[in-house]
Each structure stands twice: as structure tokens, then as C-alpha cells.
C-alpha positions, 0 to 999 in steps of 0.5 A: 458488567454483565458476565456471559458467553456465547454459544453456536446455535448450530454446533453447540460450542461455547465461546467468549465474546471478543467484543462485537462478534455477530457469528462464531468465528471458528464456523463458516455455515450460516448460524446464529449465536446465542448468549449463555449467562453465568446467572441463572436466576437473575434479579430483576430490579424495579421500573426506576432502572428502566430497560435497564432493569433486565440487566443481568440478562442483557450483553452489556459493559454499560448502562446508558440514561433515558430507558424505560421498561416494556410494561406488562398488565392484566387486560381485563377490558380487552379480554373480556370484550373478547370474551378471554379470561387470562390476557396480559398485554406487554405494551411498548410505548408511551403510556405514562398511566400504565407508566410506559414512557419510551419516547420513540413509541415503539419497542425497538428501543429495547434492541437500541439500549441493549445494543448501545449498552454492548458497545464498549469504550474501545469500539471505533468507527461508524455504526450502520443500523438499516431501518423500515423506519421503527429501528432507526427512530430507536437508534437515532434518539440512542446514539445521539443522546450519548454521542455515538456515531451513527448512519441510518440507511432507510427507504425515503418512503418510510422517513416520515417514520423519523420523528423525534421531540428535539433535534439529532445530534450531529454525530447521526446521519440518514442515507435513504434509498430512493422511492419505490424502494423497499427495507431489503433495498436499505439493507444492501445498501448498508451492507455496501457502506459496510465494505468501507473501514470506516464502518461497521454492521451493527448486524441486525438478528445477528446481533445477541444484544439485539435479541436480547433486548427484544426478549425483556417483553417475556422477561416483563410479563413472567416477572408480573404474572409469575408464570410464563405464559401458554401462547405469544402473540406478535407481528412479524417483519424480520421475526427477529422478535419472535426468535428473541421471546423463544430464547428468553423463554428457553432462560425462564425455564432454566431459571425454573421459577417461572415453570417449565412451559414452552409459549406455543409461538403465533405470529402473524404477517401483514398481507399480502407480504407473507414470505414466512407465511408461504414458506411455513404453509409448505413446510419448507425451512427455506423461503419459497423463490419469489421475484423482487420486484414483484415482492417489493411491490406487495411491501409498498402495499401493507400499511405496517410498513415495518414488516417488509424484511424480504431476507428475514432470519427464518431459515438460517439455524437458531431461527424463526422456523426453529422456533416455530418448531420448538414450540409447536407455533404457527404463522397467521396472516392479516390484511390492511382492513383487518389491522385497522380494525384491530388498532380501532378496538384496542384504542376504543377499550383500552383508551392508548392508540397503537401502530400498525404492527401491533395491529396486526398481532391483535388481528392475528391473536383473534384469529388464532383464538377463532380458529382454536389455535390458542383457547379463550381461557388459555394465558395468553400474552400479547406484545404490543411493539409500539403504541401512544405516538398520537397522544406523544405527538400531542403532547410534544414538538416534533422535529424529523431528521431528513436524509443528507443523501438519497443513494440508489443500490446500482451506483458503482460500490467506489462512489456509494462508500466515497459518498458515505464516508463523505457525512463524517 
């Protein structure tokens, strides 16, 4: 449906998509891919095509039902309490005033639309998604709407995150990893099922349609407020996000009518789990050593739970530390308290609660602002990721999908894949 190539972020080479390419093929060092699109100008349609509406922009052969759009509006009432002129909030979530309805409350509904949307006819076997939670509740409700099969492999600790307004298909089933686990913990595990034919990585930041997706909330702030914006703002986990706003950045300016900026790039971490932040703080393009268990340990601790990739694609080429120095960005750092009183004043003015990670990219805004990082009278454009899940808990019966199994990381690999196999 949607005419595009691929390019390596490292050498430059160009190349068609065979089908579900997550590396060139013809490269053997680590590297993103990058998806070049044969329209340069893009038409985006309007808000009744849902996510769907960036389409020309997204990796895709099909549109799937159900989506809906990162809706962008003035922030008036927040700026001004801030004492900020010019902030746009993209807000990701269920809103239905702002007309913001993604029924999972959270912008990884982006990454499971375009990803799915990639997924041709002829792709076989079972897809592997591995999830702090947010990701999986985004893929769950996606594939099984369209009876795609599916394994989530999740932390236990974070299944609470697994709630739907009607019940999961049978074609989706959920692995955890036991308590005290963390998401790396999850995604080795999902890289071990991976060995088994049966199936296949759906490859996280490595995947074009995943980055793509999360690039439409750039794409819905340029189109409402007709420029691209001076600064960004968002939490981190992975920073996959982030990398994603930089690209679609990078095809706004060759679009050209949108003007011709770079978005200086300030994310922010959820202290104490800070490896991006610690590795950018030394100017090191490599994360600094650390000690599993003790990082495990700090990613039980932070309250968005999200944000606890302890192998984020920071160092590897096209990544986060790419970006950052592209755009001249920084990483800020924010602590439990700090998101909790962010979450307090965005609900309090704005009237919509929202999660923990767009918390910490509020906390994180305002202390960029108060360091003069960004000024007040600058266009600042904030991602809110996720947001309206108590007032969508309110208005709906919830169902959660519990695990069909609770597998640890050192059991012998034979057994992990005969027990994963053993779901389908």
C-alpha cells in the first residue's frame, strides 16, 4: 500500500524491503534501518482515518479497524500556569472531548497499528512482542481484534499493566518471568523463544513500522500547529520514542512545509534507573558498565515502570545518542515524587489523569524550562504517551489477561521453547 525502502543508518545503502527486515541483510555490525518514502509530501487525512491517517508515512500493505490518532492542541491552561506562551500537548490516550480515543490509554498503540499494518498475508508463524507492560497491552488488543498470533512475554511484576475492556482472543498468550524480574529480563527470555521456528522477534526499535508509528505524534503536532516544533519533550524507557520524533523530524524538513528546524531533543529518565542519562552525563556513546543485579534493583524502584530497558538502542548507530547529537539535545533526570507531582498538575488543569511516564516528561519539561535549556516563550511540544486510564477504567468493565505460564531466564533453552510451543 504504501511505497518505501530502506536505508542503513550506518553506511547509507538503500534497499527494498523484503518483507519483515529488521537489519540490512548485506551489513553485519549493529545498525539501524531507516525507511525512505517515495512521497515527500505526504497527505495527511483527517481524524476519521484514525492512526491511520499518516498512512503515506507508515511501513504498511494494510489498514487495520479500531485506531485512533495522537491528538494535538494549544495548551493554554497548563502554559500559562507555567508561565509558557507557546506549549502543544500531544496527548495519547482516551480523551474523547480532545477526541483522543485509544482504548488501551497509551501511545503504544501507534507502534501495534503500524507494526501489524506491516505484517503481510504471507507472514507465518508466531509473533513475540516483550513488554514492562504498556507494549504488550497495545499489541494484545491489536492482534487480537484481527486474529493475529501473539506471545507477550512480560515481567509478573508488571501484569497488572494487562487490562482490556473485553476479553483476549485465544490466538494471544502471555509468558511472565517471575518476580523481582525486570523488562531485560523479559526480553531475553523472548529472544530464547525467538530460537524456535515456530517464531519470530517482532524486533522492538529494530523494527521501521515501530519507530514510525511512534513518529505520527510529530507528524500531529506539525500538521496542527503548521511548523515543526523548537523543543520536544518525553519520557524514556528504551528511547526508542525519542529516535522515532528525530526521523519524523529529519521528513518534515524534506517535506519543507513545515520549515527547515531540527526539535532540540530533552528527554528525561525516571530516577534512580538512569543508564542513558549516566552514559550522556560522560559523554560516552557506549552505556557505562553496571551490575545486573544492582540495575534490576533500581527498575523495581522507579514508579513508571515502563522505563526500565537496561539494553536501550542508545549506542547502537541511527540511535538515541545520534540523535541527541543531532539536535543538540540533553537528557534530564526525575525522581518518583517529582512525577507524581507532575501527574497531579496536569490532571488538576487540564481535567484528564496521566501515567507515570508522561509524568516524568512533564517533571522533566520543567526542569529544562527552569534551567533555561528550552525558554518560556520558546514552541515547545510535549508528548504525553499515555493518559485518561482511570476515567476509562471508569467508564468500562475491565478484563486482565493473566499468564499461561511463568518461566525463569536459567531454565535449559530445550524446555523454554518446548514450553512456549506447547501455547499454540
Amino acid at each position: 500500500m504504501t511505497s518505501y525502502k530502506l536505508s542503513n543508518c550506518s553506511t547509507g545503502r538503500v534497499f527494498e524491503d523484503s518483507g519483515w527486515l529488521l537489519t540490512d541483510p548485506f551489513y553485519e555490525k549493529p545498525s539501524l534501518i531507516r525507511s525512505i518514502y517515495e512521497v515527500k509530501q505526504p497527505n495527511f487525512k483527517d481524524e476519521k482515518s484514525g492512526f491511520y491517517r499518516f498512512a503515506d508515512w507508515l511501513p504498511i500493505c494494510r489498514e487495520l479497524g479500531g485506531s485512533s490518532s495522537p491528538i494535538t492542541y494549544k495548551a493554554n491552561m497548563l502554559g500559562e500556569s507555567l508561565g509558557l506562551s507557546n506549549l502543544w500537548v500531544t496527548f495519547n490516550g482516551y480523551w474523547p472531548e480532545r477526541g483522543a480515543r485509544m482504548s488501551t490509554c497509551s501511545f503504544k498503540e501507534t507502534e501495534a497499528y503500524s507494526v501489524c499494518g506491516r505484517m503481510g498475508s504471507a507472514q507465518k508463524g508466531v509473533m513475540v512482542v516483550a513488554s514492562a507492560g504498556n507494549t504488550a497491552r497495545a499489541f494484545a488488543k491489536v492482534c487480537s481484534d484481527n486474529d493475529i498470533p501473539l506471545l507477550l512475554v512480560v515481567p509478573e511484576e508488571n501484569c497488572d499493566a494487562l487490562w482490556f475492556s473485553s476479553e483476549i482472543a485465544s490466538c494471544v498468550k502471555l509468558i511472565s518471568t517471575p518476580r523481582g524480574s525486570d523488562y531485560f529480563d523479559a526480553i531475553d527470555l523472548a529472544a530464547k523463544i525467538c530460537m524456535s521456528e515456530m517464531f519470530y522477534e517482532e524486533g522492538g526499535a529494530k523494527n521501521v513500522a515501530r519507530r514510525d508509528g511512534m513518529g505520527t505524534t510529530v507528524l500531529s503536532a506539525a500538521s496542527a500547529i503548521g511548523e515543526i516544533p523548537e523543543y520536544y519533550f518525553q519520557s524514556i524507557g528504551s528511547g526508542t520514542g525519542t529516535i522515532a520524533a528525530w526521523e519524523a523530524n529529519l521528513r518534515l524538513i524534506e517535506d519543507g512545509r513545515y520549515g527547515d528546524r531540527k526539535m532540540v531533543l530533552l528527554p528525561s529518565q525516571n530516577y534512580p534507573f538512569t543508564p542513558m542519562y549516566d552514559a550522556w552525563r560522560a559523554g560516552s556513546r557506549a552505556l557505562l558498565p553496571f551490575d545486573d543485579n544492582l540495575e534490576r534493583e533500581k527498575a523495581l524502584k522507579i514508579k513508571a515502570k515502563v522505563l526500565s530497558n537496561r539494553r536501550p538502542p542508545y549506542s547502537i548507530p541511527g540511535g538515541l545518542y545520534d540523535a541527541l547529537k543531532d539536535t543538540g539535545g540533553d537528557i534530564e533526570i526525575v525522581d518518583n515524587m517529582e512525577l507524581e507531582a507532575a501527574c497531579r498538575t496536569f490532571e488538576e488543569i487540564e481535567g484528564i489523569d496521566i501515567h507515570p511516564a508522561a509524568g516524568v516528561a512533564l517533571a522533566g519539561m520543567m526542569k529544562s524550562i527552569e534551567s533555561g535549556k528550552a525558554g518560556k516563550d520558546s514552541l515547545l511540544m510535549l508528548n504525553i504517551t499515555g493518559g485518561g486510564e482511570k476515567r476509562f477504567k471508569k467508564e468500562n468493565r475491565i478484563h486482565f489477561l493473566k499468564p499461561s505460564l511463568i518461566l525463569n531466564n536459567d531454565r535449559d533453552l530445550k524446555e523454554i521453547i518446548r514450553s512456549a510451543e506447547s501455547l499454540f
